[in-house]
N, CA, C and O of each residue as an XYZ file, in Angstrom:
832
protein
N      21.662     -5.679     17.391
C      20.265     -5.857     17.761
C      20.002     -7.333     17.982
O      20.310     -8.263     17.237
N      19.309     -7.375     19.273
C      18.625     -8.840     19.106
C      17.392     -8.958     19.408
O      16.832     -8.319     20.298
N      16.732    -10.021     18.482
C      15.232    -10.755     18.217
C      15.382    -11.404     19.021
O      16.496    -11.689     19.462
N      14.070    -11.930     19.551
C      13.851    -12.817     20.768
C      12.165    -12.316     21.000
O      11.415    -11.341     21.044
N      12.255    -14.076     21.125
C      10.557    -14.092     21.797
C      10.187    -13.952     23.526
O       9.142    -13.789     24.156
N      11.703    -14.117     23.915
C      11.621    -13.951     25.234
C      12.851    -12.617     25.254
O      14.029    -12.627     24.898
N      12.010    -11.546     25.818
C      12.314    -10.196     25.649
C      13.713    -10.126     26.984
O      14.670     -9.367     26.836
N      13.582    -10.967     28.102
C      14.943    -10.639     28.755
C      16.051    -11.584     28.327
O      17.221    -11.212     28.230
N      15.737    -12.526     28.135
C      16.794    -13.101     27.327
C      17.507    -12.236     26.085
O      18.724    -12.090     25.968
N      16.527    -11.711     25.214
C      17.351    -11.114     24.105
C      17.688     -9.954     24.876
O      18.295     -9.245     24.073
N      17.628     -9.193     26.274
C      18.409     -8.152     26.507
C      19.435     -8.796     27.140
O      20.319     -7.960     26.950
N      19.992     -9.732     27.795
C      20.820    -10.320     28.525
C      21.439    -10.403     27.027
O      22.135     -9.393     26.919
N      21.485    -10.966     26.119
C      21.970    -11.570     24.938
C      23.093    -10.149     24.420
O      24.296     -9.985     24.219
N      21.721     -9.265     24.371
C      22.029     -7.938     23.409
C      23.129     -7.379     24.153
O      24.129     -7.211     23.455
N      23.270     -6.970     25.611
C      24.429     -6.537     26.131
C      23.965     -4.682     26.408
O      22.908     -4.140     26.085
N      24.969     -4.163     26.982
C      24.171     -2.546     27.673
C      24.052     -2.358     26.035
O      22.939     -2.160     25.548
N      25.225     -2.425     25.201
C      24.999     -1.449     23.954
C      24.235     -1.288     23.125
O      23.979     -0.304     22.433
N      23.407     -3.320     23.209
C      22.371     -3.504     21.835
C      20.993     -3.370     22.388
O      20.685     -3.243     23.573
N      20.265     -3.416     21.415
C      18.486     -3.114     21.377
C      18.365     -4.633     20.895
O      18.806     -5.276     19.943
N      17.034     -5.077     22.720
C      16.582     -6.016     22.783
C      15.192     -5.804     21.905
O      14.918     -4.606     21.836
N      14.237     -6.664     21.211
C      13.169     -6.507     20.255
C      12.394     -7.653     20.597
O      12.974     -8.739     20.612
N      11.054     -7.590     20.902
C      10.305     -9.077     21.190
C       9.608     -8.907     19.789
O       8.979     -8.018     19.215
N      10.143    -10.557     19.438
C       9.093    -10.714     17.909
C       9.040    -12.409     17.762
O       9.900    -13.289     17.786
N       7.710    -12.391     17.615
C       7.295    -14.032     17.020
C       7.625    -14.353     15.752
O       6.923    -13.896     14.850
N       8.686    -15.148     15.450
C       9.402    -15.646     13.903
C       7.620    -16.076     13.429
O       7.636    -15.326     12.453
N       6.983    -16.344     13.411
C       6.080    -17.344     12.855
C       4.693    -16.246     12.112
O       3.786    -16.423     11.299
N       5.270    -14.942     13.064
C       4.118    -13.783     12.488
C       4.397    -12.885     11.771
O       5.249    -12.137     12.250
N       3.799    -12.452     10.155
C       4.843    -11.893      9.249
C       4.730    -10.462     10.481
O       5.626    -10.132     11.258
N       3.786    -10.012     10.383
C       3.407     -8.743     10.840
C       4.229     -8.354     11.957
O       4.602     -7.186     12.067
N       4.611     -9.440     12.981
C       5.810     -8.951     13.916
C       7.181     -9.352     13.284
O       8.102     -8.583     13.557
N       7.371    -10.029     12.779
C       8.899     -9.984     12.023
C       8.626     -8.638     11.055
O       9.594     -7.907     11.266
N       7.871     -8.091     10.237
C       8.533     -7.037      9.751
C       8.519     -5.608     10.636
O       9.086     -4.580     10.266
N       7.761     -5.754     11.872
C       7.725     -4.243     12.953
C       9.214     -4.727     13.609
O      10.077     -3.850     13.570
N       9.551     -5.836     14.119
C      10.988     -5.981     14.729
C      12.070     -5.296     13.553
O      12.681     -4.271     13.856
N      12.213     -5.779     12.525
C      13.280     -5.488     11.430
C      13.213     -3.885     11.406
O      14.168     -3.114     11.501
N      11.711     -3.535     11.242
C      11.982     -1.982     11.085
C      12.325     -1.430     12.241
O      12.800     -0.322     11.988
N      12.326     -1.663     13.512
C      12.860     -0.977     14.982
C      14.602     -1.399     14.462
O      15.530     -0.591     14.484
N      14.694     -2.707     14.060
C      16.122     -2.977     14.604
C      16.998     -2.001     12.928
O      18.052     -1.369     12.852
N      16.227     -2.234     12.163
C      17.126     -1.375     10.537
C      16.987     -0.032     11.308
O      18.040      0.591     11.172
N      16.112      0.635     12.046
C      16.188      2.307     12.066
C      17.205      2.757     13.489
O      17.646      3.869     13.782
N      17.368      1.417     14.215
C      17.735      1.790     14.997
C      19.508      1.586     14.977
O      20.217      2.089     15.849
N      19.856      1.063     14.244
C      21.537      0.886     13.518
C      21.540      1.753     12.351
O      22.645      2.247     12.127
N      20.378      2.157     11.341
C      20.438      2.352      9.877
C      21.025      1.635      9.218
O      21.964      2.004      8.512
N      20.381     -0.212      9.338
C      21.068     -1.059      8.805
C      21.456     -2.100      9.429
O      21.835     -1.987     10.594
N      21.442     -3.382      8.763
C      22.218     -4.518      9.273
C      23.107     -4.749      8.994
O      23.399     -4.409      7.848
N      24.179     -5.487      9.822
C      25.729     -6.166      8.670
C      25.633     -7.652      9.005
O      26.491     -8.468      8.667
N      24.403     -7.979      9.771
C      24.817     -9.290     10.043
C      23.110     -9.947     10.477
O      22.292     -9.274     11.104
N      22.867    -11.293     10.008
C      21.622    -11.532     10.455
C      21.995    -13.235     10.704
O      22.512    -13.967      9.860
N      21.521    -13.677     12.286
C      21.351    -14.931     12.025
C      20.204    -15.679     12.429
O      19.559    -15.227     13.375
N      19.860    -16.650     11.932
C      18.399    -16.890     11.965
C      18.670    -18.736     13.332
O      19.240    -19.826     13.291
N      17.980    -18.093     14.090
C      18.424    -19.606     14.986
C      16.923    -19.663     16.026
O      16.859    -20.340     17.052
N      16.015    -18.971     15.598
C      14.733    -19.400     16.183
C      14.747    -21.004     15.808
O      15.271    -21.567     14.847
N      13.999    -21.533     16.888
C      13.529    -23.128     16.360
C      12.908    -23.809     17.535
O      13.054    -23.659     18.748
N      12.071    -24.711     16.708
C      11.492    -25.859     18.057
C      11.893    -27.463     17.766
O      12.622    -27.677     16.797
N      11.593    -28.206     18.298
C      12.025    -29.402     17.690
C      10.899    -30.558     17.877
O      10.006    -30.374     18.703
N      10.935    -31.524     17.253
C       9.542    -32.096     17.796
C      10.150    -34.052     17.571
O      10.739    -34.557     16.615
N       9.696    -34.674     18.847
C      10.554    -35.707     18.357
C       9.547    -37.312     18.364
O       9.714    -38.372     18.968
N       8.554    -36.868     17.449
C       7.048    -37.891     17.496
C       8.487    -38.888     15.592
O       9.438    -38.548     14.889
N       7.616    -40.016     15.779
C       8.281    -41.098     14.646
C       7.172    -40.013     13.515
O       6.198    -39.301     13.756
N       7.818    -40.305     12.430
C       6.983    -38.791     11.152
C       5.859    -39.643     11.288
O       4.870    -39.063     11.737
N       5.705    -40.950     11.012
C       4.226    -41.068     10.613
C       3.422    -41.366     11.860
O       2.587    -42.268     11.791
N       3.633    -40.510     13.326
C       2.436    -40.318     14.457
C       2.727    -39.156     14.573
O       1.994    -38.566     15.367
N       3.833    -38.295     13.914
C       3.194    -36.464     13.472
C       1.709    -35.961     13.425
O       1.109    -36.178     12.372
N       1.171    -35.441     14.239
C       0.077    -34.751     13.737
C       0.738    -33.517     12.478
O       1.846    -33.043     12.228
N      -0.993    -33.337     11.795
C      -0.764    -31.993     10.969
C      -0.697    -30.879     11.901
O       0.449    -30.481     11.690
N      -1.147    -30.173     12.730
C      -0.781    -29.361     13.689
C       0.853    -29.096     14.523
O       1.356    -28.051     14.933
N       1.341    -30.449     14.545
C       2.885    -30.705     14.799
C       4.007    -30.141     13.906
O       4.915    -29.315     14.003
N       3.548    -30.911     13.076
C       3.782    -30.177     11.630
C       4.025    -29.178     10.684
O       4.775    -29.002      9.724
N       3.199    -28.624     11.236
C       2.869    -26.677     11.261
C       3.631    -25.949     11.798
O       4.224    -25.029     11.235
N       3.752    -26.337     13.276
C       4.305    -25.916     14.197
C       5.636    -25.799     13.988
O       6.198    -24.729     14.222
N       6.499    -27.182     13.393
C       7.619    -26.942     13.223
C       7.780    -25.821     11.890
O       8.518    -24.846     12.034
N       7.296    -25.964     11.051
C       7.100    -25.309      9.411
C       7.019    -23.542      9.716
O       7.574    -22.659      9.061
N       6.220    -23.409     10.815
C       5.504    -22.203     11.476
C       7.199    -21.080     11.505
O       7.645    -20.093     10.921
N       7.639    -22.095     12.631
C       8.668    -21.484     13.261
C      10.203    -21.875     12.703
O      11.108    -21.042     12.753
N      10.362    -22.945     12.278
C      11.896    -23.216     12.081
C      11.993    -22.827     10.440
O      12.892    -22.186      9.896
N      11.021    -23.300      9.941
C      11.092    -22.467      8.009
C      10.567    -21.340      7.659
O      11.226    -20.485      7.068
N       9.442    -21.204      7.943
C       8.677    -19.597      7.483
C       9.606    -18.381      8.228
O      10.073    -17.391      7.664
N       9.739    -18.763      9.719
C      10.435    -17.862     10.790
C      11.912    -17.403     10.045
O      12.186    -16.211      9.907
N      12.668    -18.303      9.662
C      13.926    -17.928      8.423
C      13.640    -17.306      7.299
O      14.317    -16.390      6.833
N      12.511    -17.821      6.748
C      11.999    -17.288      5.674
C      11.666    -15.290      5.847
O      12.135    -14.294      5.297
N      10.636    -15.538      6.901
C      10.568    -13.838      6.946
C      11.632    -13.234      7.402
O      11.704    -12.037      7.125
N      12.830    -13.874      8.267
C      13.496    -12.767      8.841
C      14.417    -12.494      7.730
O      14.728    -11.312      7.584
N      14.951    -13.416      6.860
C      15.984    -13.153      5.713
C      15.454    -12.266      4.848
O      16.199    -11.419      4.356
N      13.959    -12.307      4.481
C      12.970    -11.409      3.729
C      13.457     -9.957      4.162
O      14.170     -9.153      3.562
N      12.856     -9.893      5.361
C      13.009     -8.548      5.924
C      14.457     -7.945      6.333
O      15.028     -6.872      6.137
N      14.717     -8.940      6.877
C      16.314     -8.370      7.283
C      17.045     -7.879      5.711
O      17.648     -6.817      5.558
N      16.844     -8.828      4.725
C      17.966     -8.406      3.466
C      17.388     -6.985      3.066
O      18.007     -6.405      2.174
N      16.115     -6.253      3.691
C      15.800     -5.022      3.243
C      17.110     -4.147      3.629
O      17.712     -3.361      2.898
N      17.373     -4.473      4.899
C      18.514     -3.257      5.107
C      19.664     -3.570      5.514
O      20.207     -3.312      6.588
N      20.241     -4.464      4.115
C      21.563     -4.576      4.151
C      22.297     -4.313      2.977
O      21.618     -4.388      1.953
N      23.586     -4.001      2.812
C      23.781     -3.913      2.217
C      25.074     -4.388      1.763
O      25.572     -5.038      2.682
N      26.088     -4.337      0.418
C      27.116     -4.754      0.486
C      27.960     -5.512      1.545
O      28.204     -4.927      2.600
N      28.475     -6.912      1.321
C      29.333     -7.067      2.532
C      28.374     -7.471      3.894
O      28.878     -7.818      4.962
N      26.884     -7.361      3.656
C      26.113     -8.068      5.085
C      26.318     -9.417      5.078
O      26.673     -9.780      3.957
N      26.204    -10.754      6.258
C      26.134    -11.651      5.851
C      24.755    -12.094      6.755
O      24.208    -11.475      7.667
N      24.410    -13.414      6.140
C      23.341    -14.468      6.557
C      23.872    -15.670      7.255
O      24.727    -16.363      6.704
N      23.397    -15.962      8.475
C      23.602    -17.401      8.668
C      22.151    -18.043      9.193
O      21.231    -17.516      9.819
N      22.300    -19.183      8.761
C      20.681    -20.124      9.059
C      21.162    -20.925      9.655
O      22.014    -21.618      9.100
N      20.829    -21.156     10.987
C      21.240    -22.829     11.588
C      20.084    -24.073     11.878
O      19.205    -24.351     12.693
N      20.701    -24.613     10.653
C      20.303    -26.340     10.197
C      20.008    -27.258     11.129
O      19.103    -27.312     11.962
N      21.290    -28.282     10.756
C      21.042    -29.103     12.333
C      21.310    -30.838     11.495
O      20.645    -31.246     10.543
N      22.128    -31.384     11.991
C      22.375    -32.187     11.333
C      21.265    -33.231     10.677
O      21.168    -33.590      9.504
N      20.632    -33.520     11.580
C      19.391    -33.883     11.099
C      19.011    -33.617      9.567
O      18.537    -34.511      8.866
N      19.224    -32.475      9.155
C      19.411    -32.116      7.748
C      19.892    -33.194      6.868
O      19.346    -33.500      5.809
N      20.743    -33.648      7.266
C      21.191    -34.639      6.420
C      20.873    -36.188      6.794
O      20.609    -36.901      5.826
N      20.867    -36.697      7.866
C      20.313    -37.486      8.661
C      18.587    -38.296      8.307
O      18.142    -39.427      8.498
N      17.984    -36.950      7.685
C      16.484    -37.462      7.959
C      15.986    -37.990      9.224
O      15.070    -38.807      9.324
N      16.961    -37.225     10.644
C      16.032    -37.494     11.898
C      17.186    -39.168     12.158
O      17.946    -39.702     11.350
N      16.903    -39.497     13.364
C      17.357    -40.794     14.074
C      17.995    -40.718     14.791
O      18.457    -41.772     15.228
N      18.429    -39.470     15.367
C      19.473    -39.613     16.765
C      18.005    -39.313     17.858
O      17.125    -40.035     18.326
N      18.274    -38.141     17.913
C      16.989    -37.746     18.909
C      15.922    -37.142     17.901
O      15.080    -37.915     17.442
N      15.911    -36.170     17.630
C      15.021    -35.856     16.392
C      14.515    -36.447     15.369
O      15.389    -36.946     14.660
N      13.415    -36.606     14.980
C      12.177    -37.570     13.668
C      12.251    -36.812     12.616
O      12.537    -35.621     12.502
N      11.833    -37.983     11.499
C      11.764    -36.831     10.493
C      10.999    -35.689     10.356
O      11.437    -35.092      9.373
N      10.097    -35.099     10.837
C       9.303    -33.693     10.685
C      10.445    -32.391     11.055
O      10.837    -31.353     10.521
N      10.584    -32.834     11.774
C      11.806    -31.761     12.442
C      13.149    -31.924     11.257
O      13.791    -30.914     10.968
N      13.389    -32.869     10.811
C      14.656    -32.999      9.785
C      13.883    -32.476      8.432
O      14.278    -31.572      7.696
N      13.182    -32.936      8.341
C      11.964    -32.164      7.116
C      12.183    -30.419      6.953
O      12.491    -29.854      5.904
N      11.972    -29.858      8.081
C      12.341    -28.382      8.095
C      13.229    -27.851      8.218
O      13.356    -26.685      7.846
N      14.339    -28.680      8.907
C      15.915    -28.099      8.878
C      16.399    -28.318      7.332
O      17.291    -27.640      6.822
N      15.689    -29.360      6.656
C      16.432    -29.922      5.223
C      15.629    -28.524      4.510
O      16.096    -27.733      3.690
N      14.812    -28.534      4.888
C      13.870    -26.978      4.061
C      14.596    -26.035      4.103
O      14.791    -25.413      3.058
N      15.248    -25.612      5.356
C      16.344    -24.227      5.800
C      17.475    -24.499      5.042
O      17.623    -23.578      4.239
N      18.383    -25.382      4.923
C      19.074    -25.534      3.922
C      18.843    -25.536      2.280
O      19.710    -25.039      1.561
N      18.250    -25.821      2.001
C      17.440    -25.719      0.439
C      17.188    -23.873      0.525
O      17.847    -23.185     -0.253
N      16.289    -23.243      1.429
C      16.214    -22.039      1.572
C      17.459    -21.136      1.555
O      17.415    -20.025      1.026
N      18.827    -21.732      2.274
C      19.625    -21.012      1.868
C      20.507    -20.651      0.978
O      21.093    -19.571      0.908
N      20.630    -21.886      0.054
C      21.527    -22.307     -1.294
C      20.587    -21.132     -2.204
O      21.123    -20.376     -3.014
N      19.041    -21.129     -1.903
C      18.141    -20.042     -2.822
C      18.680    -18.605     -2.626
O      19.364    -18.008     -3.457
N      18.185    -18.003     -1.116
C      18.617    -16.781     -0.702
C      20.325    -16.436     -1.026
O      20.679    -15.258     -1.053
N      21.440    -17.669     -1.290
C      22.543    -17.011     -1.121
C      22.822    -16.755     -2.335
O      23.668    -15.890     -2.563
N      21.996    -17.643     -3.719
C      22.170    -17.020     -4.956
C      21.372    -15.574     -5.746
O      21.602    -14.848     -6.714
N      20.291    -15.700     -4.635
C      19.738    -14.389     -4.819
C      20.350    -13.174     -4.264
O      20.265    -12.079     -4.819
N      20.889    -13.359     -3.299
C      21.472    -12.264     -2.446
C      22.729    -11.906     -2.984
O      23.390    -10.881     -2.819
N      22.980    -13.059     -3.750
C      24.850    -12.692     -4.147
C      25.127    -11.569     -5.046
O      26.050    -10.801     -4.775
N      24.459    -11.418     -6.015
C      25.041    -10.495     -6.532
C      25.036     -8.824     -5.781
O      25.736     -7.866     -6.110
N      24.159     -8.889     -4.864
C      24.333     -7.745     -4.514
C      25.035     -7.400     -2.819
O      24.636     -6.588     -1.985
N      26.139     -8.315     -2.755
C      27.200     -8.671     -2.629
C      27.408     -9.312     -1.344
O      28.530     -9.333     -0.838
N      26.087     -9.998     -0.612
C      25.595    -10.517      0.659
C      25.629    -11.921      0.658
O      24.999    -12.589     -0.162
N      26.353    -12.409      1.564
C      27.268    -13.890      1.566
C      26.059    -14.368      2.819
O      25.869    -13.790      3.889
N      25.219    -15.817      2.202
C      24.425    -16.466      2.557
C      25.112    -18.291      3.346
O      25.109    -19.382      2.776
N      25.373    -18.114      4.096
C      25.489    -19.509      4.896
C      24.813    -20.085      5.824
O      23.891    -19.581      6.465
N      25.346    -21.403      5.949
C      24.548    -22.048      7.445
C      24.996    -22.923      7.949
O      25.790    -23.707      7.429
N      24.502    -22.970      9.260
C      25.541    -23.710     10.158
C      24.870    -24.981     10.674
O      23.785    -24.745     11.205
N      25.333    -26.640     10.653
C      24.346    -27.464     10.596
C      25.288    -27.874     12.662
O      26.481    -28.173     12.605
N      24.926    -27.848     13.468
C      25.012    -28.291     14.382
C      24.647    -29.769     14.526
O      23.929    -30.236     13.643
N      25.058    -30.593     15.554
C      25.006    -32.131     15.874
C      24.220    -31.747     17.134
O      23.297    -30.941     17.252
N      24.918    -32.656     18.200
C      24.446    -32.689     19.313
C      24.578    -31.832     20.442
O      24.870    -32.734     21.227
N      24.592    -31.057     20.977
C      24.953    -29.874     21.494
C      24.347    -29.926     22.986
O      23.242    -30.403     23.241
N      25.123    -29.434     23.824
C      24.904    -29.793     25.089
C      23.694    -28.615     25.679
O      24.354    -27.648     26.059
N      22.763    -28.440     25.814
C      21.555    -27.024     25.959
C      20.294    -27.979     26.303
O      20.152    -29.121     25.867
N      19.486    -27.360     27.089
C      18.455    -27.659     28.337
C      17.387    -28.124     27.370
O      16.630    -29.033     27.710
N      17.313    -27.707     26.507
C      16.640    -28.623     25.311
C      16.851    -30.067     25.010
O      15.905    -30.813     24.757
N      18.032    -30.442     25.036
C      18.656    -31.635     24.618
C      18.718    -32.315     25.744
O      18.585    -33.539     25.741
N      18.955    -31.533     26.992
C      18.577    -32.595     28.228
C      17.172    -33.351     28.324
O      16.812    -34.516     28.494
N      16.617    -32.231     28.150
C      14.938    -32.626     28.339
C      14.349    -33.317     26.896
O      13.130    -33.449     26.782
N      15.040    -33.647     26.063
C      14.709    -34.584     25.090
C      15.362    -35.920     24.923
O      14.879    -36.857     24.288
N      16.533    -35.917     25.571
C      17.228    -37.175     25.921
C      17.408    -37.595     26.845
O      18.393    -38.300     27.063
N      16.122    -37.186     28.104
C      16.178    -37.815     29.236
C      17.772    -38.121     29.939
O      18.050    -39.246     30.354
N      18.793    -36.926     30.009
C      20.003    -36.315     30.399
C      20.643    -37.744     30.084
O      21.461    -38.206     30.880
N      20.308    -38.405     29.012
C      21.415    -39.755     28.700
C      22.703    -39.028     27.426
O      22.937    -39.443     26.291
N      23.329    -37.854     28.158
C      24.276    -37.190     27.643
C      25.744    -37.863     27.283
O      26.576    -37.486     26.458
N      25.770    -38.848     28.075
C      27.226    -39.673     28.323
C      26.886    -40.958     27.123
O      27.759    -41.554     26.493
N      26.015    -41.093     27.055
C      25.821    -42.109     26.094
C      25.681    -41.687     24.533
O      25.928    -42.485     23.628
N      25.259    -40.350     24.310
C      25.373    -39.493     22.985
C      26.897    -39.316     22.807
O      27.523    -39.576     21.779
N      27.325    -38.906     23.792
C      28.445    -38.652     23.491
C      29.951    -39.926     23.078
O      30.998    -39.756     22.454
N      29.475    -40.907     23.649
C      30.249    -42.085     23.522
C      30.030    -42.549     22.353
O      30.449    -43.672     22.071
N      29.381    -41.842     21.498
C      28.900    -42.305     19.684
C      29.609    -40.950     18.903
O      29.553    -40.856     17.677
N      30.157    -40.104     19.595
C      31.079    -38.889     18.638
C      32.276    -39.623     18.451
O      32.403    -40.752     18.925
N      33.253    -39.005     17.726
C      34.122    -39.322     17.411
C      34.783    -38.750     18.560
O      35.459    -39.431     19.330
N      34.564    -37.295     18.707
C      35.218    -36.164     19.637
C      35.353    -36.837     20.783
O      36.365    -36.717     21.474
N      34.115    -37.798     21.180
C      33.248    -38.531     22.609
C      33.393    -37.248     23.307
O      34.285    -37.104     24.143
N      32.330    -36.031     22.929
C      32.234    -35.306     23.975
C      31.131    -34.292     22.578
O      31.227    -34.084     21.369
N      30.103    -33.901     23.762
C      28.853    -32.974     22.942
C      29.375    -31.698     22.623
O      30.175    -31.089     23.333
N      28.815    -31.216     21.320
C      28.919    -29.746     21.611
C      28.484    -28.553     22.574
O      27.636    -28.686     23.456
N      29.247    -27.231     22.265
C      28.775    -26.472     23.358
C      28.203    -25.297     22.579
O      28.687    -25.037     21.477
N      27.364    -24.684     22.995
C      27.002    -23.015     22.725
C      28.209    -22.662     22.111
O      28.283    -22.354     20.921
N      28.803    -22.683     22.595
C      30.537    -21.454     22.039
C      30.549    -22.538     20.476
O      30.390    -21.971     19.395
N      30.658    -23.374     20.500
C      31.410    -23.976     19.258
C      30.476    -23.829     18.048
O      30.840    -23.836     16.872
N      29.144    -23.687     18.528
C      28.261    -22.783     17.267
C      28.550    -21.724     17.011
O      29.074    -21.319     15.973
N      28.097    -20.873     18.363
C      28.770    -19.719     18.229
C      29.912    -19.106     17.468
O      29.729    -18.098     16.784
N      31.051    -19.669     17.564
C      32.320    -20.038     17.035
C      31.946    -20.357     15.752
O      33.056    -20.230     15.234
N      31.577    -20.519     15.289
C      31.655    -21.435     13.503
C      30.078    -20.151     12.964
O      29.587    -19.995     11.846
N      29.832    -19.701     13.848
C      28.799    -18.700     13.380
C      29.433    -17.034     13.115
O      28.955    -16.243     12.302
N      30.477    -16.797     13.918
C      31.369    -16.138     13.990
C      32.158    -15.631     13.052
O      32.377    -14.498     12.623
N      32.830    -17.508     12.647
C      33.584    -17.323     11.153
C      32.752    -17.003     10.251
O      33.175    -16.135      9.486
N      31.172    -17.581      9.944
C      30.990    -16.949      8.952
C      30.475    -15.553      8.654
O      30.060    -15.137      7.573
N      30.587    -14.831      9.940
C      30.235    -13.298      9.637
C      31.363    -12.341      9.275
O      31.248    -11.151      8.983
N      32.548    -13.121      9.352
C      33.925    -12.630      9.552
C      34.338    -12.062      7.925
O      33.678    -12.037      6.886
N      35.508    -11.704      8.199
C      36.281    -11.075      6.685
C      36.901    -12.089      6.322
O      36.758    -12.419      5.145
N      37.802    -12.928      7.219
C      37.938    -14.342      6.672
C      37.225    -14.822      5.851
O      37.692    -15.551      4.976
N      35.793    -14.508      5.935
C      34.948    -15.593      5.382
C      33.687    -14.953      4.097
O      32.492    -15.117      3.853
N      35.023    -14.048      3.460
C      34.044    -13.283      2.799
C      33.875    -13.335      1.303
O      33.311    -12.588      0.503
N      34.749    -14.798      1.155
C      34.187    -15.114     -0.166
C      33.614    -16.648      0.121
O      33.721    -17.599     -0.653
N      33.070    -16.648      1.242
C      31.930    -18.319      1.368
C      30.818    -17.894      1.026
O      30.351    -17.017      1.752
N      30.313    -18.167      0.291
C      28.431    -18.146      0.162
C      27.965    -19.583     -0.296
O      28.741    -20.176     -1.046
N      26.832    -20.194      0.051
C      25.921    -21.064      0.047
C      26.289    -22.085      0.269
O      25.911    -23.037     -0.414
N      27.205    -22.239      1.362
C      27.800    -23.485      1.960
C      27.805    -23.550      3.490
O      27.895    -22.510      4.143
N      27.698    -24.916      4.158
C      27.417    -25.255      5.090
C      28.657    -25.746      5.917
O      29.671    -26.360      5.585
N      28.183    -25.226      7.180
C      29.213    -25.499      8.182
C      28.851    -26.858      9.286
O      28.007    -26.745     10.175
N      29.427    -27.779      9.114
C      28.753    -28.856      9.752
C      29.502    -28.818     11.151
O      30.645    -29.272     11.105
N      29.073    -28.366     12.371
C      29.773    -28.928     13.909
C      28.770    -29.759     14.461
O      27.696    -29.538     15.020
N      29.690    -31.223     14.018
C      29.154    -32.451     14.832
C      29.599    -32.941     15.340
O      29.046    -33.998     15.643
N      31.208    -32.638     16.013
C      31.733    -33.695     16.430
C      32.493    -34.963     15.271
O      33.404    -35.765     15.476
N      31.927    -34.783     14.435
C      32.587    -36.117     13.501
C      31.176    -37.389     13.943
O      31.310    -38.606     13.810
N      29.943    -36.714     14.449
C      28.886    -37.274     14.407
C      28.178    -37.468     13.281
O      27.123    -38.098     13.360
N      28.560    -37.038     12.219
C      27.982    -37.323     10.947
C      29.071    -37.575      9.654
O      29.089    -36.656      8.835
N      29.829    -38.537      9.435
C      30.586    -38.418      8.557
C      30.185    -38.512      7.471
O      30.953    -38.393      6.516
């Protein structure tokens, strides 16, 4: 099943086999009608990952409170309800992934400010909680902190000065979709089925 606020995207995403679902992370009332279409329509989850987000890139102290919100709205509460709801129908052996963002550790300064590192550092704190709550009943909680990543977002926030981000990796070259993907992968895997409440950092060697 896939969530999505933009309903053809999550069917392009979902593929002929899966059920596309339009739901706003930020509204409890549509995150728990999505969960119940997507739990009745599998009888169950085995896998949930939480990668709604916005980013906002004002210096923290010319943040508005409304800015603020906005990020809190969607990148923390939005994790918050879907792990809520989603852990209703999982069971043994489901896993969680939350994606962070290096910034997490950073406090903001590449492209992203602190408000936006403020809520990714929140999603991490949120998941070290959920993966000790979830553990015993036998649901492996991770997250994946991404760097710089090459996506139409990051163009349009770094004014496409891509060659110059990248000449500050170690790799000297951005990430891609796949290499999240990829490290999001492992942690849904059997490989990876005794990791809980630990973080997967793909930065390039952008954050040592």
């Amino acid at each position: 099943a896939c969530l999505d606020r933009n309903l053809e995207g999550a069917r392009a995403t979902a593929g002929p086999d899966g059920v596309a679902i339009h739901v706003d992370v930020a509204d409890e009332a549509s995150v728990i009608r999505a969960f119940e279409q997507a739990g009745n329509a599998w009888g169950g989850l085995d896998g949930l990952v939480t990668a709604a987000g916005i980013i906002n890139t004002s210096p923290f102290f010319e943040t508005t409170v409304a800015q603020f919100r906005q990020l809190f709205d969607i990148n923390v509460i939005g994790s918050f309800l879907s792990v809520r709801e989603g852990a209703k129908y999982m069971q043994s052996g489901a896993r969680v992934c939350m994606v962070a963002s290096i910034s997490s550790y950073t406090g903001g300064g590449y492209v992203a400010r602190g408000a936006y590192a403020t809520s990714k550092g929140a999603v991490l704190t949120m998941m070290k909680s959920c993966a000790r709550e979830l553990g015993p009943r036998g649901i492996a909680v991770n997250a994946v902190a991404p760097g710089f990543i090459d996506t139409d977002m990051t163009k349009a926030i770094s004014d496409g000065a891509h060659e110059e981000w990248a000449a500050k990796i170690p790799l000297k070259r951005l990430g891609t979709p796949d290499d999240i993907a990829g490290a999001v992968a492992f942690l849904a895997s059997d490989e990876a089925s005794y990791i809980t409440g630990q973080v997967l950092a793909v930065n390039g060697g952008m954050y040592l």
